[in-house]
N, C-alpha and C positions, 0 to 999 in steps of 0.2 A: 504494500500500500504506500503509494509517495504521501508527502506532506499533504498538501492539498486536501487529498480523500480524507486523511490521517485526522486532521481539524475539523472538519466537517462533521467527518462523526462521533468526533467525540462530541459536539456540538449538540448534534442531534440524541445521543446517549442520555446527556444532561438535561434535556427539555422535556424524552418522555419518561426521565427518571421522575420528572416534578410534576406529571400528571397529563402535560404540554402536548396537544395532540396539533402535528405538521399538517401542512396540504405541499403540493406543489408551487414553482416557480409562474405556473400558469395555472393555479387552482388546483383544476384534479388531474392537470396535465405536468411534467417536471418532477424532478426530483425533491419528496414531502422534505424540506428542510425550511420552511417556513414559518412561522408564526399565525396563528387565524387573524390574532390582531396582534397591534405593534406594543401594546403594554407588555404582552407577554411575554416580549422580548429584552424587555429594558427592566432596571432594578426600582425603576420610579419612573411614572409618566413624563413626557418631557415637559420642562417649563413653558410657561406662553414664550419667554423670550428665546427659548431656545428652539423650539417650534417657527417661529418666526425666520431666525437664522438659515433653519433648513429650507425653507418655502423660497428662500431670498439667495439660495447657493444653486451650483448649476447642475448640481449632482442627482437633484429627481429623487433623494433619499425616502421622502416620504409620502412620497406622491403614489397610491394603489387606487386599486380597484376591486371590485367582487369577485373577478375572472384573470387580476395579474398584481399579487400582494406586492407592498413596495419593498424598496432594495433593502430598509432597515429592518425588515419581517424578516431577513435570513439571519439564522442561527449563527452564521460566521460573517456576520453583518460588519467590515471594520466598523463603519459610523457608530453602531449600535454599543459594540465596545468601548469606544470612545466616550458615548456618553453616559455611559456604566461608571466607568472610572473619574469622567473629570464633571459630570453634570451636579455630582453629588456635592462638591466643593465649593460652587458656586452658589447652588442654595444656601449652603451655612454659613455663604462670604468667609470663606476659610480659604482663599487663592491660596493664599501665603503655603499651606499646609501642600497641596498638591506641585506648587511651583521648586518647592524642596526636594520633595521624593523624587521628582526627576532631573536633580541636581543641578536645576539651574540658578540656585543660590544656598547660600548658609542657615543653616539651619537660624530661627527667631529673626531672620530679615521679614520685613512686612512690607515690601512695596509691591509686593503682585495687589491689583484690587478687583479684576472684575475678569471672567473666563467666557471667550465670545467660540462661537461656532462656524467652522463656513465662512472666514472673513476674506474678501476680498481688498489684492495687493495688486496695484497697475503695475507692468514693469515700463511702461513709456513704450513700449513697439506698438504701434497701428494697428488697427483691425483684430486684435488678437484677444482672445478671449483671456482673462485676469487670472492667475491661480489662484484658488479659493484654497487657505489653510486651513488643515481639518479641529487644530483647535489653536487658539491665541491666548494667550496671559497678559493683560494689560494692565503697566506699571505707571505708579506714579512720577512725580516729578522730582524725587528724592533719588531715584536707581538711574544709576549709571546707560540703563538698559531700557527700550522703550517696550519691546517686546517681547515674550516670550515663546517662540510657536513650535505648533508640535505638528508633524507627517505623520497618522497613525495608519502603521499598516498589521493584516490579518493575518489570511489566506492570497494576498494578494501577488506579492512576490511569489509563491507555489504556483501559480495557477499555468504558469509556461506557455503564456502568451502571446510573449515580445515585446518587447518596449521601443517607442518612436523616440527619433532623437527630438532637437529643437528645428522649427520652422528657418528657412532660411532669414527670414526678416531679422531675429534676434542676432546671427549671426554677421551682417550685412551691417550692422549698429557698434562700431567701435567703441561710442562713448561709453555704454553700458558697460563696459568691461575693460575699463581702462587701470581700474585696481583690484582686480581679479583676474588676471592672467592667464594662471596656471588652471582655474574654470574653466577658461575661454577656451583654452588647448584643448582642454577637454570636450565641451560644448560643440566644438571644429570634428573632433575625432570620433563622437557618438550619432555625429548625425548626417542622413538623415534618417537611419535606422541607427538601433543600438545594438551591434555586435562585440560589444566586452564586456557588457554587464549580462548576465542572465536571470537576477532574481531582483537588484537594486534596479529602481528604475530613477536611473540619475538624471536625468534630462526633466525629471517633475523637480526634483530637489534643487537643481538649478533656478528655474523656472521659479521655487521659491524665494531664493539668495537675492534674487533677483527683483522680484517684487517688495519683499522686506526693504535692501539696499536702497532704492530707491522713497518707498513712504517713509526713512530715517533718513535718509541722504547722507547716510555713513552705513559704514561695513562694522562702525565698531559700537552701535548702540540697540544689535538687536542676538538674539541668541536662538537657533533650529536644533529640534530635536527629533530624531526619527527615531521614533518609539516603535518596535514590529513585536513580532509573534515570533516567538525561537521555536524551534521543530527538530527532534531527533533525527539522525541520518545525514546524508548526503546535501539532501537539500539545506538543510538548515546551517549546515556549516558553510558549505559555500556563499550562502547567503551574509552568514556574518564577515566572510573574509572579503565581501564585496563591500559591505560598509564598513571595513577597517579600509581597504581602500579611497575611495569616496571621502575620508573623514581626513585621510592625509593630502588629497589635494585639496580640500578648503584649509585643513591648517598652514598649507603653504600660502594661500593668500591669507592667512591669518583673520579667516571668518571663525565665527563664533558657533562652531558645528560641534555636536555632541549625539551619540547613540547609545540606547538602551533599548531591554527586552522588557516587554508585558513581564515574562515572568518576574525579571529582577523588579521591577517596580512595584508589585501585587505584594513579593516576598517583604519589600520595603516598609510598607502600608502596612500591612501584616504584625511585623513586630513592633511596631511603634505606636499603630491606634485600635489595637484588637480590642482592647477593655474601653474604651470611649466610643468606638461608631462598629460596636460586634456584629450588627445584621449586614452593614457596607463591607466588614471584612469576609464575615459568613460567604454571602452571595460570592464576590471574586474572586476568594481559594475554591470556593465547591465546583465554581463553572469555569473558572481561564488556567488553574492551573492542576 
């Protein structure tokens, strides 16, 4: 069984361990890894504002039907995870807590204040559709750092789809990468397919440095974290050693890039707020790891 499968069913394991009865990707058609409804999916319904977010991103997350549930009804839903882990923190206005565990600061720093979903970042090229980050940590006027954004990936990297590089338009654009170089190399050599990465899909992560870079108008006041799903075997190794790659050409332009796994993060949360938020820690350990 490759990764991919691997995730899914465990996915699916844990749903009708909880009573959780699937349908298909097309109702009674597809493969039952769905949710009937989207609560079922999540640890808490989403908030009005985080609802909002999704309705407002380009990603169709929660957008179903009676005959074709939406993307955040799959059990290996990344968004859905996403907002498992980070939507909780934001209700209790607890950024600060969540912006820690994935070590983008010190532990009793309080400048994360408010956790957006879906946020759209222009990178300045024409015509081009904005990358929408899958989560944001937005800091005060005290932190060094304006942003905190996270690329959450799933089953996604598994899925052995292939990955597009960048449009020639970004690449045609000198200024945008006038102090990212070693990017730019990169950006040049991935596109306009990506034949060196096979599970990272770099050309989005660009695509974010990029947009960030630009709404801060420095490289030095925003901080990316690709947060994924670690998986035994083959796949999942290669996977990490594509983002130890990946993570040494933005250190060479001395961007502010940082990776972590679901698991290290869950295990993080885990030891540190199991006696103060036990059903947030409960749900996480029983279904992500």
């Amino acid at each position: 069984m490759n990764c991919y499968h691997y995730i899914i069913s465990k996915q699916v394991q844990w749903a009708l361990n909880h009573g959780i009865d699937l349908i298909g990707s097309e109702g009674k058609r597809g493969a039952h890894a769905y949710t009937q409804d989207l609560s079922q999916n999540l640890f808490e319904s989403l908030l009005p504002s985080v609802e909002d977010s999704f309705r407002e991103g380009n990603g169709g997350e929660i957008e179903g039907s009676l005959d074709k549930p939406a993307k955040m009804q799959a059990v290996h839903s990344s968004s859905a995870l996403g907002v498992n882990v980070f939507q909780y923190w934001e209700k209790n206005h607890k950024a600060p807590v969540i912006a820690t565990a994935c070590r983008f600061c010190a532990k009793g720093n309080d400048s994360s204040e408010r956790i957006i979903f879906e946020e759209k970042f222009r990178t300045g090229i024409r015509n081009r559709i904005p990358p929408n980050i899958d989560v944001v940590i937005h800091n005060n006027e005290k932190s060094r750092f304006r942003y905190f954004a996270i690329e959450c990936k799933f089953t996604e990297a598994y899925s052995h789809e292939g990955h597009s590089g960048l449009a020639q338009a970004y690449l045609e654009n000198p200024s945008i990468w006038s102090d990212i170089p070693h990017l730019y190399d990169l950006a040049k050599t991935i596109s306009p397919d990506d034949h060196l990465f096979s599970y990272l899909h770099a050309a989005q992560l660009i695509k974010h440095i990029l947009g960030l870079k630009k709404a801060c108008q420095s490289k030095d006041t925003f901080k990316l974290l690709y947060l994924w799903y670690d998986a035994p075997g083959k796949d999942g190794y290669i996977h990490g050693e594509e983002v130890e790659r990946f993570s040494q050409i933005a250190d060479a332009d001395n961007v502010h890039f940082i990776s972590l796994t679901y698991q290290e993060l869950i295990i993080s949360l885990a030891k540190e707020y199991r006696q103060e938020h036990p059903e947030y820690i409960k749900y996480l350990t029983q279904r992500y790891l």
